[in-house]
Each structure stands twice: as C-alpha cells, then as structure tokens.
C-alpha positions in Angstrom: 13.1 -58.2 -25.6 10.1 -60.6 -24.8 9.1 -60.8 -21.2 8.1 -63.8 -19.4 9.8 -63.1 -16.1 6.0 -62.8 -14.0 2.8 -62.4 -14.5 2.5 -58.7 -14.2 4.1 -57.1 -17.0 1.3 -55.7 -19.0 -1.1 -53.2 -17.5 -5.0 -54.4 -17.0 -7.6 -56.4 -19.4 -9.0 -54.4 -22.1 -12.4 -55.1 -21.0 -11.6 -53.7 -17.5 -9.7 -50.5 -18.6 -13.2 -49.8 -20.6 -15.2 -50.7 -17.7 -12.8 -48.1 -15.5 -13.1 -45.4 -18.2 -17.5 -45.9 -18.4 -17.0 -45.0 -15.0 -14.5 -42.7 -14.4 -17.1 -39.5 -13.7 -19.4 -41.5 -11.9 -19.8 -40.5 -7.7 -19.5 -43.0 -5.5 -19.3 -43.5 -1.5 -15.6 -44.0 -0.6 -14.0 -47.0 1.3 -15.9 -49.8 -0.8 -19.5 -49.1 0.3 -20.5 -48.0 -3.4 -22.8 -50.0 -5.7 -19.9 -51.8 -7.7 -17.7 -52.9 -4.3 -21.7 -55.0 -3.1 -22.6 -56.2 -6.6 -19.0 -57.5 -6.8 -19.1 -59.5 -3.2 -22.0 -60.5 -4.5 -20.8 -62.0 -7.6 -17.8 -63.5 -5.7 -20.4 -64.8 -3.2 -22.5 -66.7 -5.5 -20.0 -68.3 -7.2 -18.4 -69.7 -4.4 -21.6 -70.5 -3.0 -21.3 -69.0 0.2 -24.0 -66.1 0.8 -22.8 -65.8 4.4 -19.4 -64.5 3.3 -17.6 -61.3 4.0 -15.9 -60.0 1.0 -13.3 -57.7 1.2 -11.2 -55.8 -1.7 -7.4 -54.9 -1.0 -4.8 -53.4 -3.3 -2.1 -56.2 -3.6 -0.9 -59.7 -2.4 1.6 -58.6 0.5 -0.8 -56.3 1.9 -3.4 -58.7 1.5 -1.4 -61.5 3.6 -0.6 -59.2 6.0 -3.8 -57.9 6.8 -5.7 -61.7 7.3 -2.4 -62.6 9.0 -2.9 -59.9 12.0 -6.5 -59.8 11.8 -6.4 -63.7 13.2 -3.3 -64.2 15.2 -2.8 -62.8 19.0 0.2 -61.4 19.8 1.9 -64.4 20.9 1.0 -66.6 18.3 2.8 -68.0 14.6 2.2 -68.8 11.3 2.5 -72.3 9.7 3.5 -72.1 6.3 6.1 -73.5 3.9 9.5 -73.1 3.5 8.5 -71.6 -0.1 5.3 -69.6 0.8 5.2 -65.9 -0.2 4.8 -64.6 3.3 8.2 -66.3 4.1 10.5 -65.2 1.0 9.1 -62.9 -0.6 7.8 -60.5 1.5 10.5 -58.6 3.6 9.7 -59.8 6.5 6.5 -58.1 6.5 5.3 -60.7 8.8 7.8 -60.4 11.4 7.9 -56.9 11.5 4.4 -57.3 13.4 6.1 -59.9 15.9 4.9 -62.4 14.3 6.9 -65.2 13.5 6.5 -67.6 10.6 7.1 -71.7 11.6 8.2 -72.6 8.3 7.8 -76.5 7.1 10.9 -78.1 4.1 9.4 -78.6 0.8 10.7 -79.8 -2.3 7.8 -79.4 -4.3 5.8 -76.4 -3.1 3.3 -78.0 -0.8 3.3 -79.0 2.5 1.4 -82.1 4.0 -1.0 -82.7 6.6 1.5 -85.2 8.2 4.2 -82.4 8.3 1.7 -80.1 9.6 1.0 -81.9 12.2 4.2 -82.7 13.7 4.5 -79.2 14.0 1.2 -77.7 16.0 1.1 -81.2 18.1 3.6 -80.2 20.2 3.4 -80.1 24.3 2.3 -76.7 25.7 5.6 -74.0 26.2 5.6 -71.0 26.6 9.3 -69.9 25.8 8.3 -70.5 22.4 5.4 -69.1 20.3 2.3 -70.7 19.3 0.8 -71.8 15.9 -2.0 -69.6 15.8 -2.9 -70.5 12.1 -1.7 -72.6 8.3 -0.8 -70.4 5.4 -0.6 -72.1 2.2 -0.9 -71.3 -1.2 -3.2 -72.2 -4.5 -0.9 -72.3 -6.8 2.1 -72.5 -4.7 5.2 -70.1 -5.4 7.1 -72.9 -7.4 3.4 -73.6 -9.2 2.0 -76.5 -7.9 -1.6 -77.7 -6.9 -3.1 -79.0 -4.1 -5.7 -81.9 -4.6 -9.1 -81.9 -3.0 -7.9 -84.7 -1.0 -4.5 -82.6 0.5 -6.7 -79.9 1.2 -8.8 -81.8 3.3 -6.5 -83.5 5.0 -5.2 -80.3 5.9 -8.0 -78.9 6.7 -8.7 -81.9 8.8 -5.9 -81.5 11.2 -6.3 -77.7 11.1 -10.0 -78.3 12.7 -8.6 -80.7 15.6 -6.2 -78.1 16.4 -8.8 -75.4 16.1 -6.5 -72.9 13.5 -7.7 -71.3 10.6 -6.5 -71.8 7.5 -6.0 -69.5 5.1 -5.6 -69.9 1.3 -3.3 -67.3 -0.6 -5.1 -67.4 -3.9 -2.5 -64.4 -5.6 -2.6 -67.1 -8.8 -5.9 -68.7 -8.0 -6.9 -68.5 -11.2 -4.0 -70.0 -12.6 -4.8 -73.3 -10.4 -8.4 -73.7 -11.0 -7.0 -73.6 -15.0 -4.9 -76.8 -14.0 -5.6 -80.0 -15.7 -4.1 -81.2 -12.4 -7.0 -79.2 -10.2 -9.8 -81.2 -9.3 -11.0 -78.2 -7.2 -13.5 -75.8 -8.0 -14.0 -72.4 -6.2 -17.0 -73.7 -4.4 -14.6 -76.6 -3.2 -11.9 -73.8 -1.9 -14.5 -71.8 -0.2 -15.8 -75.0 1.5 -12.2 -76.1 2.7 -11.0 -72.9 3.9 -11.3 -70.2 6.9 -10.6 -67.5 4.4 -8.8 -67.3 1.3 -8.2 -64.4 -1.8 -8.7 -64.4 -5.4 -5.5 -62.7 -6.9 -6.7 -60.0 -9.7 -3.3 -58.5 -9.9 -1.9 -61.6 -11.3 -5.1 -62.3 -13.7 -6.1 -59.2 -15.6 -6.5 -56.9 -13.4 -4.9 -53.2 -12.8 -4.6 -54.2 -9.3 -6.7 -55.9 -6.6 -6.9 -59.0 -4.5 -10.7 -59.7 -3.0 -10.8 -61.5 0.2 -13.2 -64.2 0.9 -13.9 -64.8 5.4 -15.7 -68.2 5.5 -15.4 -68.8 8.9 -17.7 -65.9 11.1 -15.1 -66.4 14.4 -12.5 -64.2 12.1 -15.3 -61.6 9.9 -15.2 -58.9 13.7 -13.5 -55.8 12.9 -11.9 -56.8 10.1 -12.5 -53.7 8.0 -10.7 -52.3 11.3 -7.4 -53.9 10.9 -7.6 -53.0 6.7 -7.8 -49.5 7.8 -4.7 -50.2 10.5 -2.9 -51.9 7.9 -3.3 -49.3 4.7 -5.3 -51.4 3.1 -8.5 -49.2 3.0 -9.0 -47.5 -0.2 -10.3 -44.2 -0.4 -11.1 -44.8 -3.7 -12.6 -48.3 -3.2 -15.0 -48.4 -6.1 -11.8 -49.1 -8.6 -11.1 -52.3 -6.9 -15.4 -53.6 -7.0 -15.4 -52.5 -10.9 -13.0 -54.9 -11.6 -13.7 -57.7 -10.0 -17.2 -56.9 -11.3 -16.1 -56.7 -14.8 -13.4 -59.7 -14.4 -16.4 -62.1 -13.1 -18.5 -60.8 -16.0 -19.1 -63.7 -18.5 -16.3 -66.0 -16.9 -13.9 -63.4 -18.2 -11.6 -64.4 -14.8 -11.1 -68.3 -15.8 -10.9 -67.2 -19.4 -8.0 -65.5 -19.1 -6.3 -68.0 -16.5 -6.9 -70.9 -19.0 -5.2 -68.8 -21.9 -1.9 -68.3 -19.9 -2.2 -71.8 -18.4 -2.5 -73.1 -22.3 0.4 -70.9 -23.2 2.8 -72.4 -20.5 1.7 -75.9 -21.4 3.2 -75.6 -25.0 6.5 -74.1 -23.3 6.5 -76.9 -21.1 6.1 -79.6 -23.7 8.7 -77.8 -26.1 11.3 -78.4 -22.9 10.7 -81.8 -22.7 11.2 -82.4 -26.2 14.4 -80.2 -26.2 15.3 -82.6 -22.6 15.4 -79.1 -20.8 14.1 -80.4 -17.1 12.0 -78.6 -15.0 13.0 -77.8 -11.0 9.2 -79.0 -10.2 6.2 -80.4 -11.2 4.0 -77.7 -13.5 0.5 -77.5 -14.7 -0.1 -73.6 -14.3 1.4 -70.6 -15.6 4.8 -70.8 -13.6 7.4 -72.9 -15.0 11.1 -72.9 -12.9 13.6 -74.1 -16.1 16.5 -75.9 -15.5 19.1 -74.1 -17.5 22.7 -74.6 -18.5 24.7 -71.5 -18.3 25.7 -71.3 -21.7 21.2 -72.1 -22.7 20.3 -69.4 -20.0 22.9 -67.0 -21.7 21.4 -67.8 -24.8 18.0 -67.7 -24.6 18.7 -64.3 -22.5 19.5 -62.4 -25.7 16.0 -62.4 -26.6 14.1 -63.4 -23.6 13.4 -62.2 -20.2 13.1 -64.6 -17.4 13.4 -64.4 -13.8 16.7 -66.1 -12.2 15.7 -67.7 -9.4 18.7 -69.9 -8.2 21.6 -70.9 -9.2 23.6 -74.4 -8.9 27.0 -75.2 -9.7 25.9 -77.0 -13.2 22.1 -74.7 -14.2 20.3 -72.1 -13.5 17.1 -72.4 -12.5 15.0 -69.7 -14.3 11.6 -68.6 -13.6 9.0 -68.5 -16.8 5.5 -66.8 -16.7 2.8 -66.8 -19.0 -0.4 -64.4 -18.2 -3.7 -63.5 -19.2 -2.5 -61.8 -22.3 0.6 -64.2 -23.3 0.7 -63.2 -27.4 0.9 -67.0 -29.1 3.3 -65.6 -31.6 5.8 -64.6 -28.8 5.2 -68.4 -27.8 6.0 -69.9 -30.9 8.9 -67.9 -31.2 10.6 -68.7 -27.8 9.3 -73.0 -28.6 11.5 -72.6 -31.7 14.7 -71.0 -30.1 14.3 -73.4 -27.0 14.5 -76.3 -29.9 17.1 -74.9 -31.2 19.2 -74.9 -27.6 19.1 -78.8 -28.1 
C-alpha cells in the first residue's frame, strides 16, 4: 500500500538523522540551554527578522498549542478559533481539560474573518459567560487553506483594538509559505503575530515544533508553564539540532515546496478526471470528493484518510510530504484517470 493519509508517515530527513548521529556522543547542558538549542533561535531569529524574540522548542503540535494557550489566558478567559482549528477537533479536548473553553467561529473554507471575529469579542461585558482572552488560527488551516497578508492584518487589526493576542499554529507552516497562493513571507508572519510555531514534525523533522513570542507582554515565565505542561525536554539538544540542520541551506522550504509540487499534480489530475475537491487547495492537504464505489477503488492500493462522509461521496483526506516519491505520484495520477 502507498500512504498518503498525513504528512508523518516516514521517519526524519536524511540530512537530519546524519546531523543526530554526528552528534549522538556529544555532552550537552539539558533543557535546551546547549549550543545547538541558541544557534538554532538564532537562526529562526534572523530569518524572521526579529532579534528580540524568544524561541522555544517543544515536542509536538498538541503540546505545543496547549502550552502558548495557558501560558496567555487567565483562568476565566477563552479561546477564538474556528470551527475547524486543531485545538477544537483534533485535540481531545486538551483545551478544555484546563477550563478553558474554545469560542468557536462556522467556516466553510478553513479561515475565519476579521468581520466574524469581531462579532464575537465585541460583545457587552458579562460575567456568566467567559471571556475571549485570545484568536487561534492556523497557517495552513486543517482543511489547507491560506491566509493573505491582507486577512491577516485585518485580523490582526481587530485583535489589537480588543487588546488579545494572536497566535499562529504554524504545525504546516512550511507547507503555506510553499503556496503559490501565499503572498506571506516568514518575516511577514512574525510581524503580524503575538506568537506563532514553525511545525518540524510535519516538514522533515523526527519531531519538533519551535515557538516564536513576538510580543514581550507574553515571553514571563514561559519556560515555566513548558515545564508544567511536559513540554520541557530533558534531552533538549535533539529538538535545536534539527531545527539547526532543517534551516541549514533552506533545507525547510525545500522540502515544503517538494510536497506542495507533488500535491499540485494530484490536484490537477482530479480536475481533469472531474473528481471535486471539499475546499480550495494550494498546499500539501487535498480533501477529495469521492464516490463510494472511486474511494473503494482507489483504496485497494492507496491510503487516505476518511474524513466525512455524505450520503453521495466521501470526502478523503490526501497528504503529500517532504519526501513524496514522484513515482508513487505518477502512479496514483494514472489510477485516478482511470476512475473517470
């Protein structure tokens, strides 16, 4: 079977495995104050032309979201987010299980608007209900959209005149800056948000997700609540060797364009075949909307995620990643043709 359920199947870049291996009997400090954890912020710092950042490295994408989540909001304040966003579906309820609670907004594409945004935090003072203490959104979104410059600033607009942070779930950043239809750069991200990540798990790396804290108001004790929260590794100098190595020689945006490229064949193959898509695509993510009998079909070779059903398709989930073989590509291009 050829996988193309997420974006995590294979293990780590081979250029990072190396790196790990060149390292592996090296002595470091613990906790991420070794050498490879500062030249890494560093890095990360530079490029998104903010030397005034705190840089932070966590394990994964849940834990990371958790962890900005409760290092901002007071006990009786929400999160904004949308009805799609990670934090609300595909997380557990990891949010809630702090006492949290998550204001979600409708979406049928991914994104959420300033407009919408507003008409939720510009409400009368009331205390029977809780606050929105900050905006969650995501770059890509779950179903793999983009957010112009211009939404982003709008957002980002309203989120200053209600004074809440807001904070940029980059699990698939890489994947979005690879967009035809991203007219952001990382510079532009750092300058729009409070904080935001840059997802390695999702983009070569064995694990790792490095946070970026723009805004100083939220940079206090933050190494506190990563410690709190489990996200404090021991071994910390794993997580800076990678995103040291994965910054190396554009190595990150090389291997986001490669899956993004991938998925853009795919994507043209389906329209040819008159396979539609659930919503617009330009990164790695496409959500493929399947007859039974074409999802039962292309199943007997393929692995994709099923991620709702309807009374007529299935809506199937297809991810392309940093090492997406073009042969496997080709391969699946011709069978979708042939589902015509």
């Amino acid at each position: 079977m050829i996988r193309f359920e997420n974006d995590y199947t294979r293990g780590t870049h081979p250029r990072i495995l190396a790196r790990l291996v060149a390292t592996n009997e090296e002595q470091t400090p613990g906790y991420g104050t070794d050498h490879y954890c500062a030249s890494a912020a560093e890095i990360i710092k530079n490029l998104c032309g903010q030397q005034d950042a705190d840089v932070h490295f966590l394990m994964g994408g849940t834990g990371t979201n958790l962890t900005v989540i409760a290092s901002i909001l007071r006990p009786h304040e929400a999160v904004v987010a949308p009805v799609t966003g990670h934090i609300a579906v595909a997380e557990t309820g990891a949010i809630e299980a702090t006492g949290h609670k998550i204001i979600t907004i409708p979406t049928e594409t991914g994104k959420i608007t300033a407009e919408q945004i507003r008409a939720v935090v510009d409400i009368p003072e009331n205390i029977h209900s809780p606050r929105p203490g900050m905006i969650f959104i995501s770059q890509s979104t779950e179903v793999g959209g983009v957010y112009t410059k211009a939404e982003m600033l709008a957002i980002k607009a309203v989120a200053n005149e209600f004074e809440l942070p807001l904070f940029v779930d980059g699990a698939r950043l890489g994947y979005a800056l690879a967009s035809e239809e991203c007219d952001m750069t990382l510079t532009d991200i750092a300058d729009v948000c409070d904080v935001f990540y840059i997802g390695g798990t999702k983009v070569g790396a064995m694990f790792g997700e490095a946070v970026v804290i723009v805004n100083d108001k939220l940079k206090r004790d933050f190494r506190y609540i990563m410690k709190q929260r489990g996200g404090l590794l021991a071994k910390g100098r794993l997580l800076g060797v990678q995103f040291e190595e994965l910054f190396k020689d554009g190595l990150y945006f090389e291997a986001a364009k490669h899956a993004v490229e991938m998925s853009m064949k795919i994507k043209e193959a389906l329209a040819e075949a008159g396979i539609p898509l659930a919503y617009p695509a330009s990164t790695n993510q496409l959500f493929i909307e399947f007859t039974e009998e074409q999802f039962v079909k292309i199943s007997e070779k393929y692995v994709l995620l099923p991620w709702m059903k309807t009374p007529e398709t299935v809506i199937a989930r297809l991810c392309t990643d940093w090492a997406t073989c073009a042969y496997d590509v080709e391969q699946l291009i011709e069978d979708i043709g042939n589902l015509k």
